[in-house]
N, C-alpha and C positions, 0 to 999 in steps of 0.2 A: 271104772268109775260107776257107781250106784245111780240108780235108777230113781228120779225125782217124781215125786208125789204134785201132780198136776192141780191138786186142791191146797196144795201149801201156800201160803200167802206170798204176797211179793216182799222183795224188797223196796224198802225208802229211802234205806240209806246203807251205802255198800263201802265197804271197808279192806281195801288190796294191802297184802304183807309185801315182805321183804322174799329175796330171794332163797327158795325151798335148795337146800343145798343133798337132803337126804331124799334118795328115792329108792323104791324096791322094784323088784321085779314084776310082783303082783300087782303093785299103783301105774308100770308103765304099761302091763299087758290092760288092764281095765280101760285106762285112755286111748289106747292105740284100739281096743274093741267099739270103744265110745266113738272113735271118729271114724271108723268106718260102717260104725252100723245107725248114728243118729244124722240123719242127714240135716237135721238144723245147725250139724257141726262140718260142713262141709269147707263152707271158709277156710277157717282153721286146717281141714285137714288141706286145702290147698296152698296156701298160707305155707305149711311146714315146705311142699312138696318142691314149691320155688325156689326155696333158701339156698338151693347150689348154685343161683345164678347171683349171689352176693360176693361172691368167693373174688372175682376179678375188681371190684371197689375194695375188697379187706385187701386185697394184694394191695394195691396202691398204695394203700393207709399205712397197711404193717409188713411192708416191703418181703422179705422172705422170713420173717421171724416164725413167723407159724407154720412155715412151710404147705407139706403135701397133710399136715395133719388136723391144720382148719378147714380145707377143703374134704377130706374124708369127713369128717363130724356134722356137717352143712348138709351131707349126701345123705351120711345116716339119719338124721332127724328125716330129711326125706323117705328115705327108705323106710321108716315108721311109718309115718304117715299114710304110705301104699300100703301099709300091711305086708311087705315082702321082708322085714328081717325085725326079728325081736333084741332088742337092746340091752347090753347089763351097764348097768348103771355103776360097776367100781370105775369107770374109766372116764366120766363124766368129766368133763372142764366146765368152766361158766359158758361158754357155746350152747352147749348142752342144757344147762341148768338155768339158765336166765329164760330163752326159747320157749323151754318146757313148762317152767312157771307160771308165763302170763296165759299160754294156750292151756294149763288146767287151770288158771284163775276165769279165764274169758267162758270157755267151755262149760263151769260151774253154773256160771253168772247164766247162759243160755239156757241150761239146762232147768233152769230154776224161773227164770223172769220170762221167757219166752222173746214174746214180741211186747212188750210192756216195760218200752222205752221212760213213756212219760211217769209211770208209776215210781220212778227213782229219783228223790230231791237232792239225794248229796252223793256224789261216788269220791273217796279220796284213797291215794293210795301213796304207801311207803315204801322207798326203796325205786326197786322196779316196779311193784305194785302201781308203779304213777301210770307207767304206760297202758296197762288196763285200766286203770280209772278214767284217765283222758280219752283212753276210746269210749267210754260210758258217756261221760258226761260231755262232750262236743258232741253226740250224733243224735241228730233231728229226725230219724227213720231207717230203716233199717240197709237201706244203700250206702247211706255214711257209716254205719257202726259196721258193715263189712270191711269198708275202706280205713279205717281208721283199726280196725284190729288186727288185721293184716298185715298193717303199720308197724302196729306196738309188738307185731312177731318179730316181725324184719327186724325192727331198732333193739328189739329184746338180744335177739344172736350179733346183730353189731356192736352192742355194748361190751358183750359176752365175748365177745372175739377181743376187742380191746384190751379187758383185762387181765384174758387169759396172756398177749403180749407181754401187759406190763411183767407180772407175777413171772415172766420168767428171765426177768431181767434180776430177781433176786433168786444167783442159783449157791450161795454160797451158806456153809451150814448154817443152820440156826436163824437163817435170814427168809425168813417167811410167819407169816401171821394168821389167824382162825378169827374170824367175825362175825359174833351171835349176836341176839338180839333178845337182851335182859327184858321181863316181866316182873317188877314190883305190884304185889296182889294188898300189900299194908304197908305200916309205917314201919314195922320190925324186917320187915324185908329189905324196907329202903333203908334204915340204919345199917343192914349187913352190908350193903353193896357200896355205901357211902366209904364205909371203913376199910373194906377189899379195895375202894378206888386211892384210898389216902394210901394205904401200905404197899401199892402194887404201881410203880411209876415206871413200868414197862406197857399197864395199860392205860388207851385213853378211849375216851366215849365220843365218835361222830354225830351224834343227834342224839336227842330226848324229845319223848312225842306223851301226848295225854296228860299234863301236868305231872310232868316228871315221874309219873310212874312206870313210862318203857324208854330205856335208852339201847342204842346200838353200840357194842362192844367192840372195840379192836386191838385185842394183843397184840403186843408188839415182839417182844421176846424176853425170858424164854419161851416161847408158844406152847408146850402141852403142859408146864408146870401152871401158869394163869388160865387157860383155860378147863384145869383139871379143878382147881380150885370152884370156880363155877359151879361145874359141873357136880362138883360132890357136896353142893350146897343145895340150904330149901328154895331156892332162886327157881323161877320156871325161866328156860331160855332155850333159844331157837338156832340152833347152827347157821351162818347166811353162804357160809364157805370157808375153806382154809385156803392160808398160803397166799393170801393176796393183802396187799397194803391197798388195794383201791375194795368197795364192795356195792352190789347192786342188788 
């Protein structure tokens, strides 16, 4: 994670995405350096290091569905955290990817605004993005925005657990989905996507944010023919995850 310019201005008004579904090796070794060498990230890195004691409420909830491999994934975010094991990111479920998200959104966020709570008027966030935003915008000093981001870790890998359940309750081919997050930049952009949504009744759109110029996408099936299509257009869009009918 690059290193912020302590004379760069604040934010006033902060703006959280959807969940980052694509990470490398070099973005996690940078974050995993970031939280053990910035210690105004220490939250965070203790935040991650708890998450294996969630593992006996996800049992409850998702009884053996996830097995011994939501509890491994819980461990390893931890085990990042300490710095004792580097992670590849093809193996990633939303556990992984929800987690990770809001602690480099939150981590950003510190890295940049510091202690310059009150200097932010509007925090809103999309997706999971909310849960970093609500830790922003509920915290009166810097005791609550630990508490409250801590939270929005916790609730980020509870989500993340969830889904990954649902998603594998669809194991039969062809019965899984890819969920971007379109960017219309003009009006020629908006007429392609309008025309891709009338001819493509496999896909449909869970939200539209910014006066219909970004909606969220979710193929239904066939999933890489609708999504390729996308993808090989002048559309800017943001992968949020595959394979899941739910998306955070």
């Amino acid at each position: 994670m690059p290193s912020v310019d302590s004379t760069r201005p604040k934010y006033r008004i902060a703006l959280f995405g959807p969940q980052k579904a694509e990470w490398t090796i070099d973005r996690l070794t940078d974050l995993q350096s970031a939280l053990s060498k910035d210690a105004r990230l220490s939250n965070l890195r203790e935040s991650l290091c708890t998450l294996p004691s969630l593992w006996p409420l996800l049992e409850d909830i998702c009884g053996t569905d996830l097995g011994l491999t939501g509890a491994s994934k819980l461990q390893s975010l931890s085990d990042l955290a300490s710095g004792s094991v580097a992670l590849d990111p093809a193996g990633f479920s939303n556990i992984e990817l929800a987690a990770l998200t809001v602690v480099s959104q939150v981590a950003h966020w510190i890295q940049v605004q510091g202690d310059a709570l009150d200097q932010c008027e509007v925090a809103q966030g999309f997706c999971i993005g909310f849960l970093s935003a609500a830790a922003i915008s509920l915290s009166k000093d810097l005791a609550t925005f630990d508490r409250y981001a801590s939270n929005a870790v916790r609730l980020a890998a509870c989500l993340g657990a969830i889904v990954d359940m649902e998603n594998m309750s669809h194991t039969a081919p062809g019965d899984s989905a890819i969920t971007m997050s379109v960017r219309c930049k003009n009006q020629t952009d908006r007429t392609h996507l309008d025309t891709y949504l009338e001819n493509s009744p496999e896909v449909t759109y869970s939200s539209s944010l910014l006066l219909h110029q970004a909606l969220t996408l979710r193929p239904i099936r066939p999933m890489y023919h609708a999504s390729r299509i996308i993808m090989s257009s002048p559309l800017l869009y943001h992968k949020i995850a595959k394979g899941n009918y739910l998306h955070i």
